[in-house]
N, C-alpha and C positions, 0 to 999 in steps of 0.2 A: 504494500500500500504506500502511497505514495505521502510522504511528508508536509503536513503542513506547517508553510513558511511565517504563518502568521502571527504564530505564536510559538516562537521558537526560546522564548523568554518567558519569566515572568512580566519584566517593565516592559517590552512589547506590547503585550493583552493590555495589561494597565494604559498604555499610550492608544491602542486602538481602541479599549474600553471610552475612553476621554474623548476621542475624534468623535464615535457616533455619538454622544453623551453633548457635545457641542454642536453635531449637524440638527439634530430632534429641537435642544432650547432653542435653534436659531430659526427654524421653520414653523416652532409654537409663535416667536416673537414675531415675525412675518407675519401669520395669521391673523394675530391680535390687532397689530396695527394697519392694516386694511381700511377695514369703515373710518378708522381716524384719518388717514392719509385720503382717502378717497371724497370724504367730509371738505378737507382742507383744499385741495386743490379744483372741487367743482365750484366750492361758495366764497374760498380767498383769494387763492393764487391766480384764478383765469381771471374772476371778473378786472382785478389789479393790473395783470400782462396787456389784456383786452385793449384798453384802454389807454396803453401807453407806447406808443410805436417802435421805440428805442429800446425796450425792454422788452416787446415782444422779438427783436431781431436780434438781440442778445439771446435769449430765449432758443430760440430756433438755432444759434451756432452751436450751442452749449449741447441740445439736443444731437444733432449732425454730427460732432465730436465724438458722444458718448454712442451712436452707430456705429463709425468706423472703429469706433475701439474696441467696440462688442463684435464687429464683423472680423477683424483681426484676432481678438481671442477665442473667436469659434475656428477659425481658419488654423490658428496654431494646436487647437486642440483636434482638429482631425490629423493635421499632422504628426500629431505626437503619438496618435493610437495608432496610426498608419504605420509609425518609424516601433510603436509597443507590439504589435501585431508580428513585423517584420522579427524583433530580435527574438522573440518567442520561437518562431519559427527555426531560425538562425540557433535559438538554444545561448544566447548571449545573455552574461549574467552578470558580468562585472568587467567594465574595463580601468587596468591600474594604471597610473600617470604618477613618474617619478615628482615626489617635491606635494603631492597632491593629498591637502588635508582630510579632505571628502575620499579618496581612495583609500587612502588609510583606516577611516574609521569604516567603510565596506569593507576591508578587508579583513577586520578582525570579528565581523561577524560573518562575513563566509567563511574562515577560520575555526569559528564555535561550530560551524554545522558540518566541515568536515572532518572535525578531528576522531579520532580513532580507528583512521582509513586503514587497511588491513595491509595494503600492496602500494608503493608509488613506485614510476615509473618516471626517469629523468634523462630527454635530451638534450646536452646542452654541449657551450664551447667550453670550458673548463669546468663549469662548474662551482666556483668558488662562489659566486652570488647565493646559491640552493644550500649549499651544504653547509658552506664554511661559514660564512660571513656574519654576523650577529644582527644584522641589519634586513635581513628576510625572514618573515616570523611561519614562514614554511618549515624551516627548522625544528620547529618543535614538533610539528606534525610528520617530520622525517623520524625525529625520535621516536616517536610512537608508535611506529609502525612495526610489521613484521620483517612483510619481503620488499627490497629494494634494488631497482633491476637501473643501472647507469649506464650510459653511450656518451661520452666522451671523445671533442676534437682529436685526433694525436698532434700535442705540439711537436712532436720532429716529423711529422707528415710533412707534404707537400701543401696540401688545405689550410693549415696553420700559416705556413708563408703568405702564400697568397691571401690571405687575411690580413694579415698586422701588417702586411706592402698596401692595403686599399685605407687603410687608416695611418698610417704616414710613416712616424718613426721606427723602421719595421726590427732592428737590431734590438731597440731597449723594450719593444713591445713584445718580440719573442721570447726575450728571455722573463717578462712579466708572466705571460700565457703560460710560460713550464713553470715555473715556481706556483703560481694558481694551482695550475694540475696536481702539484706533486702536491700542494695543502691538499686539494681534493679526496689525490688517492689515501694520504693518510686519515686524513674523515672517514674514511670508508673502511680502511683497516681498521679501525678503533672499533665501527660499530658491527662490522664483522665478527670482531673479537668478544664484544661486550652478545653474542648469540642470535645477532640479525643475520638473516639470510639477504648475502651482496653479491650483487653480480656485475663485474663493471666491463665495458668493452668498450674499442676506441674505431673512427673512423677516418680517413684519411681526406675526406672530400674539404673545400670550405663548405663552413656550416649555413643553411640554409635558415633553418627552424629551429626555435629555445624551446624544446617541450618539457611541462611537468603535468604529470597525469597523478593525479591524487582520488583514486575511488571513483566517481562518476561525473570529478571535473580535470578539463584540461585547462592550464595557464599555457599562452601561447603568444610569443613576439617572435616577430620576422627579425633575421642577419642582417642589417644592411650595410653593404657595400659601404663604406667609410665612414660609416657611422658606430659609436660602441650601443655594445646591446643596453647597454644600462640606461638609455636615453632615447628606447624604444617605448612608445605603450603596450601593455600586456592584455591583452583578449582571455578571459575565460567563460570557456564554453561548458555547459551542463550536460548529462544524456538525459534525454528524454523518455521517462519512465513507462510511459502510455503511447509512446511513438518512439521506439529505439534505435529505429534506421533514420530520424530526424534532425535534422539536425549540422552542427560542423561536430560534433564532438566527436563519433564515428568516424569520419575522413582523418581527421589527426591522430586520431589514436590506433588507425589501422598505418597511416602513414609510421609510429613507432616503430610497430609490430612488422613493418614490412624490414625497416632497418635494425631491427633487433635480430631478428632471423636471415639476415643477408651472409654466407658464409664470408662475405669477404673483410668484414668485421671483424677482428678478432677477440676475445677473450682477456683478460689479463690475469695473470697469475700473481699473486698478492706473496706467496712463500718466496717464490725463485727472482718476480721482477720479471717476468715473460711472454710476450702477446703469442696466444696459446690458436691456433688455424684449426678448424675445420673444415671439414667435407656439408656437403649436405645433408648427410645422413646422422649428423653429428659427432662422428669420429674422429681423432687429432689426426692430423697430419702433418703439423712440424709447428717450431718454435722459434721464437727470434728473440732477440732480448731489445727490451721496454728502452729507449735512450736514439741520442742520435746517430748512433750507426747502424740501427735501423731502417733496410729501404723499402721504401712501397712494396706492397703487393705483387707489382706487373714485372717488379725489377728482381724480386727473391727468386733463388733457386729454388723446386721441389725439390723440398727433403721427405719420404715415405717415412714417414715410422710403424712400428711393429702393432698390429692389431687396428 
């Protein structure tokens, strides 16, 4: 059954107990004053206007005014159910804008409602914003969790370069990117050790998409191109419980699952330091060590190992 959002709180109920509790006195108070208002403007106000040229043409702006004003607040309001309709569909449920007081205080109530998610699932280019950083309060919702499945840039790939060459200073931003990463992998050792089940793997491409999939929401900002990600807006998308193919949240979260399952992906081995190759079938078939003497993919030798 599907959650209601309404009162996810107590002060919630309380604050929409108050809302209807204000619309009912404000529609009693309308009521009431009726025949007073209606008294006053057939037996004071017209005969007084009537009679005074200049006051009626003030009258009539004032009038004219308050149409266009009311014609623009209906006009904004179909737009808004239009644009309400739209993200419903879309399954859009929060967008987060760095620096942004009002995101902030969204974000720590989507926060209340997804915490105790079972599974998260994180693509990102280092990773150090999600994991490390104290200043992402998804952190604690990593903590809590069980299984946590990571995809991580390879800073000594080829994708890495071509990264930090599209945001400028690419020498001191390389070596920024692998210290990030290596905080990362160590975050992950820690909570490996501490009895999470971690799975980390790295890709070679530039990064396209920063995905974090928490339970039945995906956070999502687009790479771009000379821009850092941290001065992206962040899209989170919901599933839809009653329409489950609706949605974006499906498309991203199968886009993971596509590169989580890509042999060409490897593994990392947290004992040895070793991006661990599979087949498709999920069997090893060689080893390379985690660092930059590390070459791509296309450039390594097959090495066959046993079994």
């Amino acid at each position: 059954m599907q959650r209601n959002t309404h009162f996810n709180s107590f002060p919630h109920a309380l604050r929409h107990m108050a809302g209807h509790a204000g619309v009912t006195l404000l529609a009693v108070g309308i009521a009431l004053s009726l025949p007073v208002l209606a008294n006053y403007i057939l037996f004071t106000w017209w005969p007084m206007v009537a009679s005074d040229s200049q006051l009626l043409l003030i009258n009539e702006i004032i009038f004219a005014a308050v149409l266009v004003w009311l014609f623009n607040l209906l006009l904004g309001a179909r737009e808004a159910r239009i644009s309400h309709r739209l993200n419903s569909m879309a399954q859009l449920v929060h967008v987060r804008l760095e620096g942004s007081r009002l995101s902030r205080r969204i974000d720590r109530g989507l926060l209340e409602r997804i915490g105790g998610t079972r599974d998260v699932s994180v693509m990102s280019v280092t990773g150090f914003d999600t994991l490390v950083s104290e200043m992402r309060k998804l952190r604690q919702v990593i903590d809590d969790c069980y299984e946590l499945r990571v995809l991580l840039m390879n800073p000594h790939g080829p994708g890495a370069l071509r990264r930090v060459q599209s945001l400028g200073d690419a020498g001191n931003l390389l070596e920024g990117c692998r210290q990030e990463t290596e905080a990362t992998i160590e975050r992950l050792a820690s909570l490996a050790a501490a009895g999470k089940k971690v799975t980390l793997k790295f890709y070679d491409d530039p990064p396209f998409w920063n995905l974090i999939v928490t339970g039945e929401h995906v956070w999502v900002q687009y790479c771009h191109d000379g821009q850092e990600l941290k001065a992206q807006p962040e899209y989170v998308f919901a599933l839809s419980r009653n329409h489950p193919a609706q949605g974006l949240f499906p498309a991203f979260y199968a886009h993971f699952l596509n590169n989580w399952s890509d042999p060409r992906h490897p593994d990392y081995d947290f004992a040895t330091r070793q991006l661990v190759y599979r087949n498709e079938r999920g069997n090893e078939v060689r080893r390379v060590p985690f660092g930059p003497q590390a070459k791509p993919a296309h450039e390594r030798p097959l090495v066959l190992l046993a079994g």
